[in-house]
C-alpha positions in Angstrom: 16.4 16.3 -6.0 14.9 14.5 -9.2 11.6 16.5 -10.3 8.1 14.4 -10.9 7.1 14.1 -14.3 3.9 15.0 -15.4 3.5 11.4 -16.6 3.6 10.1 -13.0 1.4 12.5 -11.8 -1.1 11.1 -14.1 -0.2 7.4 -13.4 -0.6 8.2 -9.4 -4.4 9.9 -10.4 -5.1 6.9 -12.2 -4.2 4.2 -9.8 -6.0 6.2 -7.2 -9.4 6.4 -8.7 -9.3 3.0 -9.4 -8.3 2.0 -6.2 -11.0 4.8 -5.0 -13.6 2.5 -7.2 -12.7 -0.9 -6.1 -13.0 0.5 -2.1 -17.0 1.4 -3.0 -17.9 -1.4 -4.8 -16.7 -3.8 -2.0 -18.2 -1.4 0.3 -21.3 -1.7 -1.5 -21.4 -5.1 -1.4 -21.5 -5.1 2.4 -24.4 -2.2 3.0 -27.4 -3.4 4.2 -30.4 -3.9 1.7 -33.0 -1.7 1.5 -36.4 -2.8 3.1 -38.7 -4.3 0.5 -41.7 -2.3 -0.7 -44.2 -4.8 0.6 -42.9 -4.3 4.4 -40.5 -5.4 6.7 -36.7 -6.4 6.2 -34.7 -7.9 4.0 -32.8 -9.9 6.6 -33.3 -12.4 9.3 -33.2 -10.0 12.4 -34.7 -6.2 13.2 -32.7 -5.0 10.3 -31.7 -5.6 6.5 -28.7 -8.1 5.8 -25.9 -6.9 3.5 -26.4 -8.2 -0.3 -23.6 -10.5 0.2 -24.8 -12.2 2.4 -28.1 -12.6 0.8 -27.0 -13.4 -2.7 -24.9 -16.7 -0.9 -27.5 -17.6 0.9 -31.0 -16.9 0.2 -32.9 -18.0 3.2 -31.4 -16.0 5.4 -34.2 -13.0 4.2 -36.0 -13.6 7.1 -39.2 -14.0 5.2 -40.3 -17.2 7.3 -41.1 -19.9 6.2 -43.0 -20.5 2.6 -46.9 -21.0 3.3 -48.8 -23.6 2.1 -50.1 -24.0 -1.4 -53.7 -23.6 0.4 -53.3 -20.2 1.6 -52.7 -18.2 -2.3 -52.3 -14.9 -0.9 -50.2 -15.2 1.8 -48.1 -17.5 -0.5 -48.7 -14.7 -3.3 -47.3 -12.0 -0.6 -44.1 -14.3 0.4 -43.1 -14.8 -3.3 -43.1 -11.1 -3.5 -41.3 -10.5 -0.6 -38.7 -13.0 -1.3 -38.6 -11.9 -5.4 -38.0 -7.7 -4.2 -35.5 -8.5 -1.5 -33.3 -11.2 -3.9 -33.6 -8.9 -6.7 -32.1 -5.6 -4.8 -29.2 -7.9 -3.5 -28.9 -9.0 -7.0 -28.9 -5.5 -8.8 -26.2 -4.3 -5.8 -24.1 -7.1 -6.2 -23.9 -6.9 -10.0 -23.4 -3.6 -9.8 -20.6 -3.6 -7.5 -18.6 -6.3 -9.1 -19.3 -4.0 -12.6 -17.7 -1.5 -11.1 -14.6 -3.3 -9.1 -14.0 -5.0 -12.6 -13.8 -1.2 -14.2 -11.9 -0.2 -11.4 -9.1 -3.1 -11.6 -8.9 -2.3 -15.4 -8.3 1.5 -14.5 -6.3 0.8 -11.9 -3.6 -1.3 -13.8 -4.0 1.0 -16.9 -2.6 3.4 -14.6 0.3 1.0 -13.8 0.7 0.4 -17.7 0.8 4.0 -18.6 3.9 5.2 -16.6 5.9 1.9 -17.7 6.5 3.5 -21.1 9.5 5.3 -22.0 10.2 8.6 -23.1 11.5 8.2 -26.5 15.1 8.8 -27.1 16.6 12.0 -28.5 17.9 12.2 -31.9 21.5 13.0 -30.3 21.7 9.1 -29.2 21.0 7.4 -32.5 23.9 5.8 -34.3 25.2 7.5 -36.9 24.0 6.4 -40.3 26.4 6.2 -42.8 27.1 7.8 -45.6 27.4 5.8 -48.7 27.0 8.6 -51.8 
């Protein structure tokens, strides 16, 4: 039975936290906002929508519909409801895809790391000759 180098131990550690990484961001990307400050939910139902959802398509908040330009503070109110809840699917989503880029990257380093050789022993060099 062939033994496991130490090398492909390291390669297999590698890959798997990268692998590891790329599984939370993605996960991330799916949790459910948090609720906004201001009240209520950063989603269109009883609940917060995930930040994917929200980052491809921004009226689906559930913050109603915009109020007139005659009524300043309910308008003021629904700007910053609107503003917190885009922003926190903005921040998770950035965040998440920082992290699954870092993770790709470590995961194929891993890859890239066990492809190298060991490098040969002096016993399978040619012979150089001998010309004094």
């Amino acid at each position: 039975m062939k033994e496991i180098s130490s090398r492909t131990w390291v390669r297999l550690a590698v890959v798997f936290l990268g692998t590891l990484g790329a599984a939370i961001a993605i996960t991330g990307m799916f949790i459910a906002l948090p609720s906004p400050s201001v009240g209520g939910t950063c989603g269109p139902g009883q609940g917060s929508e995930a930040a994917i959802v929200a980052l491809f398509n921004p009226g689906s908040i559930g913050a109603g519909t915009e109020p007139p330009a005659s009524n300043a503070n309910g308008r003021t109110e629904w700007s910053a409801f609107v503003a917190e809840c885009q922003s926190s699917a903005d921040g998770r989503i950035l965040g998440a895809l920082c992290l699954l880029v870092a993770s790709v990257g470590i995961a194929l380093l891993g890859l890239l790391v066990g492809r190298r050789k060991d490098p040969p022993s002096p016993s399978t060099y040619p012979a150089i000759p001998q010309f004094l």
